[in-house]
Structure formats: structure tokens, C-alpha cells
Steps between C-alpha positions, in 0.01 A plus 500: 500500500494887461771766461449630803578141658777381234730824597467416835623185442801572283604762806495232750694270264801832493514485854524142530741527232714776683452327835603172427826611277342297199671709232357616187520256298319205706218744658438584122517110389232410833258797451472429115434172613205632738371709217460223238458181730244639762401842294448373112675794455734420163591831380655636854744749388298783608481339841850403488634838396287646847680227699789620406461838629365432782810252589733807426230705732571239776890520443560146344831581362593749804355799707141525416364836303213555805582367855205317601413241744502200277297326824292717568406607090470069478245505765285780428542354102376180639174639719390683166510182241410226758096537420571490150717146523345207469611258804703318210633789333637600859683184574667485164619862528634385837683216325642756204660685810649200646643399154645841451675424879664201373686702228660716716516516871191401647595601875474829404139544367386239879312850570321526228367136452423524908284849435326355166414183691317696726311695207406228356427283792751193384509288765856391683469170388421571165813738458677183663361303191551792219886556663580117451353520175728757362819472705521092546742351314407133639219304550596427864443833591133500427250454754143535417305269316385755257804408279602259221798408342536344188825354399648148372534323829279213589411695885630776674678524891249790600179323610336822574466608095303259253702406211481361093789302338492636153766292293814700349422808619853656507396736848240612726139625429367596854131599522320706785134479570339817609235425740334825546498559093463141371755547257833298457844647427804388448835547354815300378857424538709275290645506147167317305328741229121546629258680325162640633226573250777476240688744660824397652570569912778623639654358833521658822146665384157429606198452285157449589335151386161600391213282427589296180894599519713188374840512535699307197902410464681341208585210744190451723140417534274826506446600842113589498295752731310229598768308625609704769155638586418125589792467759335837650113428499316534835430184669313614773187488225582132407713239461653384148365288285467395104220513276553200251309361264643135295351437181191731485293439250136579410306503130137654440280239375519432118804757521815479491522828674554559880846418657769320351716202720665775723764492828577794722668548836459855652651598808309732747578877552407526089306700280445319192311634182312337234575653129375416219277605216088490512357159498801272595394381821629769787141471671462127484860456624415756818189280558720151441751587797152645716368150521216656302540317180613103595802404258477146305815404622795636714456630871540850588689494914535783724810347672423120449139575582263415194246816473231213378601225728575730783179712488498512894863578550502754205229713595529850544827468341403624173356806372373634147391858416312476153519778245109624567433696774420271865363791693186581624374826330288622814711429771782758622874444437520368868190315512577258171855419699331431831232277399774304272708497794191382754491184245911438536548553879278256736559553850644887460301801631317747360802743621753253391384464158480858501842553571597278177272678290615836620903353421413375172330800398816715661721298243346543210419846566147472475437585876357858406248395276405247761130614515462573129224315323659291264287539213476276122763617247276737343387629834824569662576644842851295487741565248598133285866494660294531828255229418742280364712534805184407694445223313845365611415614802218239535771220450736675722354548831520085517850493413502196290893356396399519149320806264368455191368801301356529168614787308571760818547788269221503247318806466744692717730783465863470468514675898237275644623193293869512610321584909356146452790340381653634761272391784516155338864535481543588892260141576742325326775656720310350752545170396256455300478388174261725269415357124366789269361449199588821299484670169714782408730594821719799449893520551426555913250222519683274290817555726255408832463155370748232648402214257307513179325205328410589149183327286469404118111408363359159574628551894871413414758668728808618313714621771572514868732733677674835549267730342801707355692193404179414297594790233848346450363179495212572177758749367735208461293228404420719160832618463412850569724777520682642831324133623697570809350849570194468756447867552577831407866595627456885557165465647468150646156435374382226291256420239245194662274511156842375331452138617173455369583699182809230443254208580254588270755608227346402167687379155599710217441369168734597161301814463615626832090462621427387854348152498233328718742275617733502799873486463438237799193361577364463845586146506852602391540732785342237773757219381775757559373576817482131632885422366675882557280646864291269651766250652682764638223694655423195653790504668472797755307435784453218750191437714490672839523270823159700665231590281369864498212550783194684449299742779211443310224310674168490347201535744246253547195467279232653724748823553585528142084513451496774727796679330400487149136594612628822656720530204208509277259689712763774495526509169119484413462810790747733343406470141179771557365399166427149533406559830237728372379299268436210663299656790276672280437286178301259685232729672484702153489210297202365769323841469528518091373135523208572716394832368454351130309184637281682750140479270252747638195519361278853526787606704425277799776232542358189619792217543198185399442656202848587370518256183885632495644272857622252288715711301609664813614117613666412228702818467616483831680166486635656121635827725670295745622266255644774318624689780652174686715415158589840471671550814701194527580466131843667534615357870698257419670590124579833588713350799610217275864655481550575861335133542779348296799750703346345855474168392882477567400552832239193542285713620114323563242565128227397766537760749584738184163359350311480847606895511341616171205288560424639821490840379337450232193341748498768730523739186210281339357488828437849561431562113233249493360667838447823393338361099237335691439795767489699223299378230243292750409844692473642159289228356307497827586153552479428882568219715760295262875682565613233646396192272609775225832583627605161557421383168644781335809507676585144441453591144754756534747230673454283196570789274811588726614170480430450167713848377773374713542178297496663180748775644703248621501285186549806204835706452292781279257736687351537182469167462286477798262790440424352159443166704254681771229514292520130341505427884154740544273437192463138537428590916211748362333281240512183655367622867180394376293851444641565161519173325212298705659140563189299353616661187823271539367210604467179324104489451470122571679502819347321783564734757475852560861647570758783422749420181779441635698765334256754740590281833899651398344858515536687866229743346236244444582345870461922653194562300340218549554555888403855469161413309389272752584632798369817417162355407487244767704653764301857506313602806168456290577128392731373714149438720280352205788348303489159638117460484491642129770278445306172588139611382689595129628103494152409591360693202756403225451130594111506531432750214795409270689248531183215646304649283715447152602137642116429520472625141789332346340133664193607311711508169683218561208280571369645163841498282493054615104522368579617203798264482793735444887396488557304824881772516304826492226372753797352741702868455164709629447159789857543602429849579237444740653242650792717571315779633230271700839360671667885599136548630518158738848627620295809664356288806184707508276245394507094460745370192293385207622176506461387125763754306678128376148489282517850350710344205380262216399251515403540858261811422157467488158653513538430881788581572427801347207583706651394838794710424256827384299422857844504658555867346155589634572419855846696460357797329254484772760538801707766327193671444395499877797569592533819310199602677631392842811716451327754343246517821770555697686742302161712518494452856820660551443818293188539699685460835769737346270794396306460853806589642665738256205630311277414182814666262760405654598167302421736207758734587777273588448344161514796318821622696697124483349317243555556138265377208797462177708296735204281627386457091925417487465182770175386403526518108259658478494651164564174345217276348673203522369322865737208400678311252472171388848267460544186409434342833295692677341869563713793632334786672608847393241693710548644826874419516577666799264252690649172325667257617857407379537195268832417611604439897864597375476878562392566122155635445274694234581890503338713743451164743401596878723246604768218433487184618863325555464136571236481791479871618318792363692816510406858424614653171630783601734276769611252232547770233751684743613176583588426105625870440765437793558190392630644145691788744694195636592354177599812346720545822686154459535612137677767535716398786620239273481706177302202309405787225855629439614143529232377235581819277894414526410116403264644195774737380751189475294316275578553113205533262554437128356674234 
């Protein structure tokens, strides 16, 4: 308050003074009373010495030195200081004037009160209040339910007024609450010595009770702030009801840290705080009484409902604002409380949930800043009170009955940390009952708090109660001096960081040195606790008849889906950066691909001859691996905190997954799109988009899926870019371009196949489909490729493989001549037998019916020759048929280039074939035709025409096609087939978080060294 404002004041309180015949000496006793109660003003005698003057001005004592009109001069004093008064500031002036009435003759100053009513715009029923207030001398008289009385009988004869037996109180204490303020006052009558903040009252006076006041009296229980604020608390937000937890208890495994055996009973209309030094247990204990963390043993009720047991019943109920920041960086003030709220309120409109946001936002005066972008903490556009107020806000606009919040005030300003407290203290007012988990409060925040539960290390609580009471009460336990003095008598404020100073008092030894250890020990202070508090905190509170009700209604999984997916589109639209990013890394990536694999040679490009497709290929199943992991790497952990706050709300992890993942395929979608539009128009590669697209794309889905896991299952984002690249490398050498897969296979294997550890690589599955289809699928071969297919088996079994089996008879039938070991003649027969048998299987030509006699003993020199004329006849139909297919391959170009033109199969194989890939799929730069095992001969020529070995969908690399029990499918089919099959699994995986849940089960197991 200024000067200007003050000496208004004191000229008003003259000609009250004068008015009402107060005399001297009483106007002088109520306005010092102003100055220091309501003012802080100690040293007054300046202030007092103008009051005096002006009373002698007004004519206290007689005629006054100036005629004025008092009224009129009280008016016009009144219209000048009325914009500088707070709304409370104006009432209790009001109630200073009425005070100074009742010590003289209040009829005369009626005027007065009637014009400053008016001023101020006091209502006729409150002056009906604020008259009964000062001038009652009985409790009959009172008629508004905004009063209390306090005295020693067990109920009162005035229904209308709410009442409190308080045991040997010799008198009265009668207590007004001021609706349009909020605060309570109240004054006393009766003979019993009362003291306020140490400082004694007088009767017949009013005082305000501010937040934290307790009154004390030689003869009586304290009378606590709380106390009456409880008998005042709006019901038309809830109904009452009890937090209460019986026998809590939870240990860490291998620890015996976490909570020790502990009882509570809190009423609602609270605000509770959580002391105690770093490390004791003030977070786990917020996330015990969450539901968050299970307790071994106890039950923790809201009412007699179990929050475990009664998960249905409970919900909505509870709500927990963590210490880290739950807001979405990109998103507005307005639009991070809307799309919270969209989530709370099924079955509200768009304008209705408007509305709610628009109140909320009103209340914590946060409205302005409504379409402010909220920004990270290093980033700001919001100031921290104001993002920690929208924080709260989040938990708010649901209105659950109970609040937890971890440490409200950290990082804050002493202004924006006691604006918090009090928003949290006006939800408890509510009825609500808000647990804080604090650090260092000052003197006004401590003061807020109605109860205060205080922790020692290892999770033992060490007291329960009146946060003021809990000074006397460590004070006393260590015989400390003035052990009875809880604050500061001339200023009112106490010293919080005294409790924990007293608790973690240490031991002086004989040379006056501090030791390490305590003067009590933690488990000291807990066993005083359990004999001294706990049974009588345990006393308060009953459970209510109705349990609190929540609007919350959560919608249905298909809406949420479409909530959190506009959620996250709008988030991913406004940050320009990513945005940017992600629409032009993929065509710029394509064209740095394609430009440094397009071969030209003499400046003509020519797609058949560039040796560099392959590369191109591979790299662009590496790009969108890369790109795929890149972009959903950080979906899910950097939500993980605002996952945890909204699990309280049951909301649906597969319509929160189902939204991520469907952005992430569109995103992938159109990524993929414009790599291949790109880089194939660039590499002149024409006719294959589609088959590229697909293939690529459904690499990117794996990736997707595959970033979401690990995003899902880490808590470091370091962690997972370190991981990225374990995830890639394997994906790059095992696709089978850079480490060829006959390298890894076991050389006397049977059949030709993939190692398994490349069958677990998506890259090996998209290359493999990309190879084939390119070189098959082009508008060259796609017209040949069948025919070429058939006459290349017809040349590897006539020239090769007949041919060696013919030979290896020959040597046989020589090796028995010459009499060698009978086991090294049966190996090589056993061969041929083997292979003479896969060759019967084909059909094409009658069995050779004596296979039983290619083994000793049964081999002889005629068996031998019938099975060599047997080979003959074979190698004779393959060989004719070669020349039948080849006929009418020859037929077709010349029917093709009568239509088209002599160069016109020339040109479409220069412009969609290409030689390096066709060397790729027909192995051609190897010299190996085909290897022998120990059973048989495997062909390693051509493999793009093979056949399969296996009818289970496993094949050789670079296979045409993959047989699966009786049906032949196309590779690049089946190998989309397999890549979505992986999509799926990686899907269920991280709906059910198997790799979090297998990491969890890892990190419980203890290695020793």
C-alpha cells in the first residue's frame, strides 16, 4: 500500500472516529490494531501521531478546527482509494469501522457505513452478516451459515450456524467466513488466555485467521486453520470423503529401503506436504498412494474403496502431476489443455469442452497466453510458474477428488512458487485433497499447508500432523530451547528448514567436533512416531457415506485413435523443422543415391550397362532403413512421461500405438514414394515404381515398427541412438550383397538355402525381391523370362549335372576294378543314387527303376551300363527340349521385330535390362557350376532359374520363386509376404512390450563376479 492510499485511510478512520463518538483512546487502540494486524506496520507512531491530528481536525474532543462535511469528505475519500483496495482490504476496513461503532455510539456513524457500503459495493446481506458479527452478543442472534462458534458445549440452539465443542474453553470464539474474499475471521469473548502466532488476543476484537493461523490456550486443544476451513469447504465440487491407508508397506528388492509399516487417515478439503531430506522416499511414497507402485502389504481406500481392488470404481479419481515437464512443446497453451481435455470428457462438445478449457485457463490466469506456443525449458515462450501451473492444469480440467504433485515448486521463483501453492491451495478448498511432495517451502507456503507428513531415509515417516505443531514437536523431543515457540512472535514467520535440521542433528564428541552420527537415528525417530503421532492421527477422520464422483469419462478406443492422431499430426505440422526435414531428406537422399550410382560410359548413359544398379539397390533399402528408424526412434520415450501422467486415466496404448503407427506409414508412405520417383527417373529405371515402392515401403514399416519397440523399451535417448546402428549393420551385411551367404554356409549341406541368421534380416527378404523382380519383372524379360528359365534347367541338367553323373559311373565302375575300400566306393554310389532319384521325381521321362542296385553289393558292370544308357536317354530329352524352347523363343523375337522393327528388342534391352544385375542372379562371375556334399550335387549356377530345395517357403538366395507345401509362389509375393509378416510380430511386440518386459526380467537377475 502507498502513502498516497495509507493517509487516506487514516482520514477515514478520524471521521469514523468523530462520527461514531469512539473517543481517543479506543479509535487509537483499533487503528493501531489496523496498522500492525492488516498493515505489518510495527513502528506506527508516525502514523499514529497524523491520526491524531486529524481526529482534533474532525473535532473529536469538541468543535472541529475546519467545518467540513464529514459525509461528504468520507465519500469522495472513499471514490479516490477504492481502485487501490483489494476486494479484501475493503471489507476489512469496513469491519475496522464497525468495530470503532461498537465503542461508542454506533447509531450515529448509520450514515457513514450506509454511504461506504455503496462505495464499496457491500452487499445488504453481507452488512447483515458483518453487523451480527460485531454487535451480537449471542449465538441466537446469528443467522447465516457463514458462521461458527466454538465454545465448551456439546451443540448449540441456533441450527442456522455450524458449531465445534472445544473442551474448557472458558468463553466464546466465533468465526465468520468471508465468501467473496475466502478468508475467515473471527473474534472472542470469555475470560480464557488465547494467543495467535504467540501473540495474545484481546476480546471484543477481531482478527483475521490466515492460512496456517493456530490458535493455542493454556487449557485447550489448539484450534487449527484447517479445522475451521473444513466446516467451510465448498461442497458443490464434491462430497467428503477420507483418504486412508492401514498398514502400508513396500521394500525394494534386496533393500530394505522403500516404505516402512505406515497408517494414515486424511480427511478431504487438505493440502498435505511431503518433507524430508534427498533420498528418503518422498517420490516413492507419492507413487505408493497413486496406485503406481503396488505395496507388499496394507491397502490404500479412498472411502472404503480399495484403489487396487476397486480399479473400476476408482478411476478418474486420482491424479498425479510428476516433477518433469507433461506438456507438449509444439502445441499452444490452449491446444495442450484441449486435447487433454478431448481424452477426459466423452460425450461433451467441441464448444463444451471449450468452455472448460477456457474456465480452467481463466483460474489459473493463464487465459492470455492461451495461444502461446509452449515451448521446452530452454526454448521458452511460457514463463516456469506458467508452465508449472499448466502442468496442474492438465490434472485439473478432470477434477479428480485427489492431487498428487511431485515437487510443485522446483525451479520456480519465490512469486510463481507461492501462485502455485496457492492454486493448489484453492483445489483443496474445493474439497479436494492435494498431496505435495516439497522441498524447501518458505514461511507463506509452509503456512498454506493443512497437514504435513515428514520423511527420515530408508522411507520411514517420522511425523504426521499440524505442520506448525511439527516444530514444537522436534523442538521438544531434543530438548531444545523455547521448544514451545513455533514461529517468530513479532513477525509471525517460521523457519520450515528447522525440522529437518533437528532430524538430522548429528553427535558431538569430547572435542566439541560434529560426528557422523545422529543424536537419533532414523529408526529412533520412526519408533517415536508409531508410539507418540501415529495413533492419534489415526483418529481424525471417518469414511464418508457417498464416495466422491468423477465427470471424467474416457472415450471409446476408436475415438481416442482419432484424438491422439490429430494430437500428433498437430504437433508434427507446427514444428517447421521436422516438417522440413522429413519432406525433403528422402527425395535428396534418392537423388545423392542415384547421381553417384548412375555409370556412364563416354558420356552416354545406358541403364544395361550400368555395372553400379546393384549398389543403387542395396542403398536404397539402407536409406529407408535408416530413415524409417530415425523417425520413429523418439515416439514413444519422449512421451514416456506424459504416458505414465495418462495412464491414471486408462486411457487405450493401442489406439495411442495405432496413432503413431499410422503416421509414421503415411509419413513412410509418402517418403518411400518420392525415393523411388526420384532416384528411378534419375537412374533411368522405367517400368518398376510400383514393385519398387511397395517393397521399399514395407521396409520402411518394419523399420517404423522396429524404432517404436526400441523407443518404447529404452528410458535414455542416447541409449537408443547408440542402439540404431547395432540394429543397422547386421541389416547391411547380412542382406546378402556384402557378405555373400555361400560364404556362411556349412559346405556339406545337402541343400541349397539361406543361413538362417539371413532369413531374420528384412534387408535380405527386400533385396532379394528387388533383384529379381527387377531382372525378371522388366519389360525386356518379363516376355523371355519363363522360356530362358526352362531352356537354362535343360542345359545345367544335360551339360552338367547328366553329364558329371555319367562320369562319376565311369569311376565307380573303375574304383570296384581296381578293388578299392568297399566305404569310399559306397560314399561316391550313394551320390548317384541320390541324385538319379531327385531326377525320377521330375516326371519328364520314365523312372529308372533299379536305384535299390546303385549300392554295394548290388552294383555291377550292368547295372552300371543300364543306369549310364538311362542318363543318355535323359540327357537326350533335356537336350531336345532346349532346342524346342529355344525354337520357340526365336520365333517370338522374329514375330516381335516384324512388328516393332529389327532393333527394337535391342533397344528395350538396353533401356530395361541391366548386365551387373543379370551376372548378380545368374552367378555369373563364379567358377563354381556346383558343389559337391555329402549326399548329393548342389547347383550353384543360374540361381535365379533354380528350383527351391525346400517346399517350406525357404530357398537358395536370389530364388525366382518359393514353393510352400504344394504351391509355387512368386518371390517378390512371398518376400512381401515374410517382410509383413515380421511387421506383425514387431506390432504384437510392442503392444505387449515383450522387449521392455525381457529387459526388466534381465535387469533382475544378479551376476557374480
Amino acid at each position: 500500500m502507498n502513502e498516497i492510499t495509507l493517509n487516506a485511510l487514516i482520514n477515514l478512520f478520524a471521521i469514523f472516529s468523530v462520527k461514531s463518538k469512539s473517543g481517543r483512546e479506543n479509535a487509537q487502540t483499533i487503528f493501531s490494531s489496523y496498522l500492525k494486524l492488516h498493515l505489518g506496520i510495527s513502528s506506527s507512531e508516525e502514523y499514529l501521531r497524523l491520526f491524531d491530528e486529524l481526529l482534533d481536525l474532525y473535532g473529536i474532543d469538541g468543535e472541529p478546527i475546519l467545518p467540513v462535511d464529514m459525509n461528504q469528505q468520507a465519500e469522495n475519500i472513499a471514490n479516490n482509494i477504492k481502485g487501490r483496495l483489494q476486494r479484501q482490504e475493503q471489507v476489512m476496513v469496513f469491519l475496522r469501522f464497525m468495530e470503532l461503532a461498537q465503542t461508542g455510539e454506533s447509531g450515529k456513524a448509520e450514515d457513514l457505513f450506509r454511504i461506504l457500503a455503496n462505495v464499496f459495493s457491500i452487499s445488504e446481506t453481507d452488512q447483515k452478516k458483518y453487523k451480527e458479527f460485531i454487535f451480537s452478543d449471542s449465538p441466537d442472534l446469528l443467522s447465516s451459515p457463514d458462521f461458527l462458534m466454538i465454545n465448551a458445549e456439546e451443540e448449540l440452539e441456533n441450527p442456522k450456524i455450524k458449531h465445534i465443542q472445544l473442551k474448557n474453553l472458558d468463553g466464546e470464539l466465533l468465526f465468520l467466513y468471508l465468501q467473496q474474499t475466502g478468508n475467515y475471521i473471527f473474534n472472542f469473548r470469555g475470560k480464557e488466555t488465547i494467543s495467535l502466532e504467540g501473540n495474545p488476543i484481546l476480546p471484543n476484537r477481531f482478527y483475521a485467521f490466515k492460512e496456517g493461523g493456530i490458535l493455542r490456550g493454556p487449557r485447550i486443544q489448539p484450534v487449527y486453520y484447517s479445522d475451521i476451513a473444513a466446516r467451510f469447504f465448498d461442497q458443490t465440487h464434491s462430497v467428503p470423503f477420507v483418504l486412508r491407508g492401514d498398514n502400508i508397506e513396500f521394500k525394494f528388492k534386496n533393500s530394505n529401503n522403500g516404505l516402512h509399516l505406515f497408517s494414515f487417515s486424511e480427511r478431504s478439503g487438505q493440502l498435505v506436504a511431503i518433507m524430508g531430506g534427498s533420498g528418503v522416499g518422498k517420490s516413492t511414497l507419492l507413487n505408493i498412494l497413486n496406485g503406481t507402485i503396488p505395496v507388499d502389504t496394507g491397502q490404500i481406500f479412498i472411502n472404503n474403496l480399495d484403489i487396487h481392488k476397486n480399479k473400476k470404481e476408482t478411476r478418474g479419481l486420482i491424479g498425479f502431476v510428476p516433477q518433469d515437464d507433461l506438456l507438449f512443446e509444439d502445441l499452444t497453451v490452449w491446444e495442450n489443455l484441449y486435447y487433454n481435455a478431448c481424452l477426459c470428457f466423452d460425450g461433451y462438445t467441441k464448444e463444451q469442452i471449450s468452455q472448460k478449457v477456457a474456465r480452467v485457463l481463466q483460474e489459473l490466469e493463464l487465459y492470455e497466453f492461451k495461444d502461446l506456443k509452449v515451448g521446452s525449458p530452454l526454448k521458452k515462450y511460457i514463463s516456469g510458474g506458467q508452465r508449472k501451473r499448466l502442468n496442474v492444469a492438465l490434472e485439473l480440467i478432470r477434477e479428480p477428488a485427489i492431487l498428487y504433485v511431485d515437487e510443485p515448486t522446483s525451479g520456480l521463483s519465490s512469486m510463481d512458487s507461492e501462485k502455485v501453492m496457492l492454486l493448489l491451495k484453492e483445489q483443496a478448498r474445493k474439497g479436494k485433497i492435494i498431496m505435495v511432495n516439497i522441498h524447501q517451502p518458505s514461511s507463506a507456503i509452509f503456512k498454506l499447508f493443512d497437514k504435513l507428513w515428514i520423511m527420515d531415509k530408508g522411507g520411514r515417516p517420522i511425523y504426521t500432523g499440524n505442520p506448525l505443531d511439527a516444530i514444537i514437536y522436534f523442538k521438544t523431543a531434543i530438548d531444545h530451547v523455547n521448544s514451545e515457540e513455533c514461529e517468530c512472535l513479532q513477525c509471525g514467520n517460521v523457519n520450515p528448514e528447522q525440522v529437518l535440521e533437528i532430524v538430522e542433528t548429528k553427535k558431538i564428541d569430547e572435542s566439541g567436533n560434529l560426528m557422523a552420527e545422529r543424536q537419533l537415528s532414523p529408526e529412533d525417530w520412526y519408533q517415536r512416531y508409531k508410539k507418540q503421532v501415529e495413533p492419534e492421527n489415526l483418529k481424525e477422520a471417518d469414511a464418508g457415506i457417498e464416495n466422491p464422483k468423477s465427470e471424467f469419462k474416457k472415450p471409446g478406443r476408436l475415438k481416442q485413435f482419432a484424438i491422439f492422431m490429430k494430437r500428433n499430426l498437430r504437433i508434427k505440422v507446427t514444428d517447421k523443422q521436422y516438417l522440413l526435414i522429413n519432406l525433403v531428406e528422402a527425395p535428396l537422399l534418392a537423388l545423392i543415391v542415384a547421381y553417384f550410382t548412375r555409370f556412364a560410359e563416354d558420356n552416354e548413359y545406358i541403364f544395361f550397362e550400368n555395372k553400379n544398379l546393384i549398389s543403387y539397390l542395396f542403398m536404397a533399402i539402407v536409406v529407408v532403413l535408416f530413415m524409417g528408424m530415425s523417425v520413429s526412434a523418439e515416439e514413444i520415450i519422449k512421451d514416456r512421461k506424459i504416458l505414465q501422467r495418462e495412464s491414471f486415466l486408462n486411457l487405450s496404448r493401442l489406439s495411442y500405438l495405432n496413432s503413431k503407427i499410422l503416421f509414421l506409414i503415411l509419413l513412410s508412405a509418402f517418403q518411400t514414394f518420392c525415393f523411388v520417383l526420384v532416384g528411378n527417373m534419375v537412374l533411368g529405371i522405367y517400368g518398376m515404381n510400383l514393385p519398387y515402392w511397395t517393397v521399399l515401403f514395407s521396409v520402411a514399416v518394419f523399420s517404423n515398427m522396429l524404432g517404436l519397440n526400441i523407443s518404447s523399451a529404452f528410458d535414455s535417448v542416447v541409449t537408443i541412438y547408440i542402439l540404431i546402428p547395432l540394429l543397422l549393420i547386421p541389416q547391411i551385411l547380412l542382406c546378402g550383397v556384402i557378405v555373400k551367404f555361400d560364404d556362411l554356409q556349412d559346405k556339406m549341406a545337402d541343400k541349397d538355402v539361406v543361413p538362417i541368421v539371413g532369413e531374420f534380416m528384412v534387408s535380405r527378404w527386400a533385396f532379394e525381391a528387388l533383384a529379381v523382380e527387377q531382372f525378371a519383372g522388366n519389360r525386356y524379360m518379363s516376355g523371355f523370362f519363363e522360356q530362358e528359365k526352362q531352356m537354362a534347367r535343360a542345359k545345367y541338367y544335360s551339360d552338367l549335372l547328366i553329364t558329371e553323373l555319367t562320369g562319376r559311373i565311369d569311376h565307380v565302375s573303375g574304383l570296384q576294378k581296381l578293388q578299392k575300400p568297399e566305404e569310399e566306393i559306397s560314399k561316391k554310389l550313394n551320390l548317384i543314387k541320390n541324385e538319379i532319384e531327385k531326377l525320377n521325381k521330375t516326371n519328364v521321362f520314365p523312372a529308372f527303376s533299379a536305384t535299390n542296385n546303385l549300392a554295394l553289393p548290388g552294383f555291377t558292370s550292368e547295372v552300371a551300363d543300364s543306369a549310364k544308357q538311362y542318363l543318355e536317354k535323359l540327357k537326350n530329352f533335356y537336350k531336345q527340349k532346349y532346342d524346342q524352347i529355344r525354337n520357340e523363343k526365336d520365333r517370338k523375337i522374329r514375330e516381335i521385330n516384324l512388328l516393332e522393327g529389327s532393333g527394337y528388342l535391342f533397344g528395350q534391352k538396353m533401356k530395361y535390362h541391366n548386365k551387373s544385375l543379370e551376372d548378380l542372379v545368374m552367378n555369373s562371375g563364379s567358377k563354381e557350376y556346383y558343389r559337391e556334399t555329402a549326399n548329393g550335387i548342389m547347383q550353384k549356377v543360374v540361381p535365379v532359374y533354380k528350383n527351391p530345395d525346400f517346399s517350406n517357403g525357404r530357398s537358395h538366395f536370389l530364388s525366382s520363386e518359393k514353393k510352400v507345401g504344394g504351391f509355387v509362389m512368386n518371390t517378390l509375393i512371398f518376400n512381401l509376404f515374410i517382410i509383413w509378416l515380421m511387421n506383425i510380430c514387431l506390432y504384437f511386440a510392442l503392444y505387449f512390450d515383450w522387449i521392455r518386459k525381457i529387459l526388466t526380467s534381465i535387469g533382475k537377475i544378479k551376476f557374480r563376479f
